[in-house]
C-alpha positions in Angstrom: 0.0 0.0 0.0 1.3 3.4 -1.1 1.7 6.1 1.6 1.4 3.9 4.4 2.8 3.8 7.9 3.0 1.3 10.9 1.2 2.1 13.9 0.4 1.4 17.6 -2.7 1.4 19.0 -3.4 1.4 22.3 -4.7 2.1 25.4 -3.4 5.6 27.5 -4.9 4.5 31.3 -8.7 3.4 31.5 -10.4 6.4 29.2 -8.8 7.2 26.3 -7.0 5.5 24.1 -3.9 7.1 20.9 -3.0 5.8 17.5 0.9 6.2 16.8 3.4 5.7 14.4 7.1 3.9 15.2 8.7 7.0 16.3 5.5 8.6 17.6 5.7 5.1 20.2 9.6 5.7 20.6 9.4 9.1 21.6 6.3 7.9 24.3 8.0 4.8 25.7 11.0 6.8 26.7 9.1 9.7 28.3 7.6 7.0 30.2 11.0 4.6 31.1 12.2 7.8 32.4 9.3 10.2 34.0 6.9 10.1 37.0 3.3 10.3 36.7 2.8 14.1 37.5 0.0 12.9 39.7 3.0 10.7 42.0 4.9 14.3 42.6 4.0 16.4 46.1 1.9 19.0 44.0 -1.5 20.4 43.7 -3.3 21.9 40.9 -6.5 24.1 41.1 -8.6 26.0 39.1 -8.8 29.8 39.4 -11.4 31.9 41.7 -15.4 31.5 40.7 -16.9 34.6 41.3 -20.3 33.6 40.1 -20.7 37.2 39.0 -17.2 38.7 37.1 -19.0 42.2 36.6 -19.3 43.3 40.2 -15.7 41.8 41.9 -13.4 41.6 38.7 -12.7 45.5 38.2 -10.1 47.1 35.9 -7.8 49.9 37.7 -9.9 52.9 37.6 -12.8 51.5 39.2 -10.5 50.1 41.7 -9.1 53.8 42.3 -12.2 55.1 42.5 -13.3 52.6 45.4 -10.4 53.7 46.7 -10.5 57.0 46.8 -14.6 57.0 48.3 -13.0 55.5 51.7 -13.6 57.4 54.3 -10.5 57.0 56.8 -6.5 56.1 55.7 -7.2 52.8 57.8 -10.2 51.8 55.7 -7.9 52.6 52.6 -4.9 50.2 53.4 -7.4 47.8 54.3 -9.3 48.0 50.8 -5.7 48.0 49.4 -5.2 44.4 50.8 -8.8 43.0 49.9 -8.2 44.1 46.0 -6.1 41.9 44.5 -4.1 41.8 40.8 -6.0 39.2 38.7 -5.0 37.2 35.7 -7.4 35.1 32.7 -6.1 32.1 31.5 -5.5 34.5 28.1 -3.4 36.5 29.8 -0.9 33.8 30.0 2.0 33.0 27.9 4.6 31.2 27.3 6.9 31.8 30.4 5.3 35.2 31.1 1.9 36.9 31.1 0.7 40.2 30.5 -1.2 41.9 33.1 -4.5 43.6 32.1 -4.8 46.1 35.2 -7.6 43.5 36.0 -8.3 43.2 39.9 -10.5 40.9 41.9 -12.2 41.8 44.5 -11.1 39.5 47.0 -14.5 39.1 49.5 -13.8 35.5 50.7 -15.4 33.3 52.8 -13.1 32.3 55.2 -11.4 28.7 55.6 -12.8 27.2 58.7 -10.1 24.6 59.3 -7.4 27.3 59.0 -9.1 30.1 61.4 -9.6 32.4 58.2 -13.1 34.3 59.2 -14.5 35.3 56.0 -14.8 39.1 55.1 -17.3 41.1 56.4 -18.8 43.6 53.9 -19.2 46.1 56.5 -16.0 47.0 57.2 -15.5 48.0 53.6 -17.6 50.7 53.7 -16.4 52.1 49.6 -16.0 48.0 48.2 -19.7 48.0 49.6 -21.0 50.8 47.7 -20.0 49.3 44.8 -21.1 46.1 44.9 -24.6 47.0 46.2 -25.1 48.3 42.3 -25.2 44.5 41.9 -26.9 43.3 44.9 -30.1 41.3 43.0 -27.3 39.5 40.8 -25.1 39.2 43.6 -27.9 37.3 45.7 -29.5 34.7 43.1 -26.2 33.8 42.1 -25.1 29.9 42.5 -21.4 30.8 43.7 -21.2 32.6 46.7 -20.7 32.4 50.4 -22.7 33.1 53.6 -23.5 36.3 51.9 -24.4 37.8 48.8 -21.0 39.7 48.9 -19.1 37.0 49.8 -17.5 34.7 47.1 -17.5 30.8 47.6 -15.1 28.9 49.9 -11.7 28.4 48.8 -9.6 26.0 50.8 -6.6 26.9 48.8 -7.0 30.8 49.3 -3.6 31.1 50.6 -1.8 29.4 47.7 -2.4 32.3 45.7 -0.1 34.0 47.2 2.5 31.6 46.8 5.4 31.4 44.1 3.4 29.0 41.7 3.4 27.5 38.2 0.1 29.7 35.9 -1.7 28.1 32.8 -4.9 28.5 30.7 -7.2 26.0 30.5 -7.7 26.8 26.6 -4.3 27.4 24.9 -2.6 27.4 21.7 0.7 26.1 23.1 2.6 25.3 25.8 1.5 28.1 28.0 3.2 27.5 31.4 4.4 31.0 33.4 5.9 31.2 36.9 4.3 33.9 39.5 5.6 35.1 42.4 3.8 38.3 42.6 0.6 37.0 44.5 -1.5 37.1 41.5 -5.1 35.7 41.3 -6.5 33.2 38.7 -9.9 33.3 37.2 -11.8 30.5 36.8 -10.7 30.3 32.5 -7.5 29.5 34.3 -5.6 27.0 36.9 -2.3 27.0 39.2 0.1 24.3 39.7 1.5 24.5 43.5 5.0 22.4 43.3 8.3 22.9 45.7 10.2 22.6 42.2 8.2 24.9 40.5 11.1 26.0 38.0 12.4 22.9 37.2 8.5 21.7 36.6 8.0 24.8 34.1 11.3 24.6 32.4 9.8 20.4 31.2 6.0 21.4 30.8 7.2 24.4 28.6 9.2 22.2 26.3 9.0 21.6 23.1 8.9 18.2 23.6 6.2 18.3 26.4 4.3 20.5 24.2 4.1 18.1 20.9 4.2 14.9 23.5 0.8 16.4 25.8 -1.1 17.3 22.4 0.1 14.4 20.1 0.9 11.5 22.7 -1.0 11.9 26.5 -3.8 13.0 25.1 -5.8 16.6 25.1 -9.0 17.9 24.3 -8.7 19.9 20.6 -10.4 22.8 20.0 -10.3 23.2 16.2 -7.4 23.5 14.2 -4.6 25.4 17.3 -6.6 25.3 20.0 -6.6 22.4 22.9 -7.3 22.2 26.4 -4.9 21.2 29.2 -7.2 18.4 31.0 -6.3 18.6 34.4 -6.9 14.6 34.7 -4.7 14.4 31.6 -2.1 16.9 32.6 -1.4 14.6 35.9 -0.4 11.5 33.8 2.5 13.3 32.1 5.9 11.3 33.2 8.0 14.2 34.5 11.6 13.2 35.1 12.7 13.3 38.9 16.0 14.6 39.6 17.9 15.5 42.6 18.5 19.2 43.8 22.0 19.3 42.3 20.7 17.8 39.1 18.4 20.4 38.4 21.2 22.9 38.3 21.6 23.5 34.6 17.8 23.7 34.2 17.4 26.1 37.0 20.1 28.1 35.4 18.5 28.3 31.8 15.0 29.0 33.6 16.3 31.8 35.7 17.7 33.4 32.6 14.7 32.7 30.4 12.3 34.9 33.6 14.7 37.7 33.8 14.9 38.5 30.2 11.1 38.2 30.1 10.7 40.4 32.8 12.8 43.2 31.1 10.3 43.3 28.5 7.5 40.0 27.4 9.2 40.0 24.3 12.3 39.6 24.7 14.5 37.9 22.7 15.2 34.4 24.4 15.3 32.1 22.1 18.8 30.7 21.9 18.2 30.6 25.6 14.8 28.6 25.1 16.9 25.8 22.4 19.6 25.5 24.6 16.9 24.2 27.2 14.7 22.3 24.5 18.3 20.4 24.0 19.2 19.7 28.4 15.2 17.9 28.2 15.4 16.0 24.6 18.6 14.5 26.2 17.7 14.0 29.7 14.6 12.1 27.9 17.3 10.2 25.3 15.3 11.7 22.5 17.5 11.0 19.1 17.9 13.5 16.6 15.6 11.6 14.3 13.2 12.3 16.9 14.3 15.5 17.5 13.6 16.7 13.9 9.9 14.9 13.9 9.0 16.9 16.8 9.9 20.0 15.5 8.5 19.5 12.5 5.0 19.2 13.3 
């Protein structure tokens, strides 16, 4: 038969199932001789705030000035100051970096019981209340929210948004893995990836090879001809290679480099940088340069 090619088909855990050529099988087995399931590493991954109602408590940086400046007293200021927080969509995220939209949540939570956090109580945000009273009959039919109508839902994992974490869409049209350490919140088009490695985690999930393997290989939900989702379910199967501290030196290194040059400017000019880290991963994974070339060809 003209045109042909050999495949492999077969099963990818107990739901889903991939067709693959020779190499397409190579390139799997040895992600999987030499990774961990993500799912076996000590990390958490959760999906960004639910507001139920984006119009009243995700505000862009004018209205949040002008909440601010309708307080009454400096000390209900700095206290409003802490309650807004910076927010990010999932299409604010990029490769390695994002771009911040002046978008800011209004951060009304409803406490976490089992850590002592009382939730927020709308009265002693005199200006925030004022504003969102404009929304008060949306604000109390809606399905997400807390004791209150001004309250959002609980959120066991409030306080890992202000932790130095991993950032990805949902949706994306690549491999769309940033590192935060400013305290930024999610929405809920969004999720964040809580790791104690979370460099050497982004440096292998923002890979060229993790990028073809996730899409082509461990399977994803398409969206058209670019566009895929990053199935959390799926995402905790990929085989991530475990190394020692001192191991992930070199990656660490290249990473570090990589932020800082993004951080001058999101479009800075990294890309020798990024191919000399595509090369540390192909070879840590024993990808050939058969391979190699297959990969970046698609």
């Amino acid at each position: 038969m003209q045109n042909s090619v050999k495949t492999d088909f077969k099963s990818y855990g107990s739901d889903s199932w991939v067709i693959l050529s020779e190499i397409e099988k190579s390139i799997k087995e040895k992600i999987e001789k030499v990774g961990v399931p993500l799912k076996d590493w000590d990390i958490n991954i959760y999906r960004g705030v639910l507001t139920g109602y984006n119009e009243a408590f995700i505000i862009n940086g004018q209205k949040k000035e002008e909440i601010l400046n309708n307080c009454k007293t400096e000390e209900e200021r700095l206290k409003t100051i802490e309650l807004i927080r910076p927010i990010l969509r999932g299409r604010d995220i990029k490769r390695y970096s994002y771009n911040f939209a002046d978008l800011w949540l209004i951060n009304t939570y409803n406490g976490v019981k089992e850590k002592g956090i009382k939730p927020i109580d709308i009265d002693d945000y005199p200006a925030v209340k004022e504003h969102l009273d404009q929304y008060f009959p949306q604000l109390k039919k809606r399905q997400d929210k807390g004791d209150t109508p001004y309250n959002l839902r609980n959120c066991a994992y409030l306080e890992d948004f202000y932790r130095h974490k991993i950032i990805y869409p949902e949706t994306t049209q690549g491999a769309y893995f940033a590192y935060d350490k400013n305290s930024n919140f999610i929405d809920k088009t969004a999720f964040i990836l809580i790791s104690k490695d979370p460099l050497f985690l982004l440096s292998i999930l923002s890979s060229k090879l993790f990028s073809y393997s996730y899409k082509k290989i461990f399977s994803s939900i398409e969206l058209g001809e670019s566009a895929y989702q990053y199935n959390k379910h799926a995402l905790e199967k990929l085989p991530i290679a475990k190394l020692k501290q001192e191991e992930q030196v070199p990656f660490l290194r290249l990473m570090n480099e990589i932020l800082n040059s993004k951080n001058n400017g999101v479009n800075a000019d990294t890309i020798s940088l990024e191919k000399e880290l595509d090369t540390l991963i192909y070879n840590l994974y024993n990808i050939t340069e058969e391979e190699v070339n297959f990969i970046e060809s698609q």
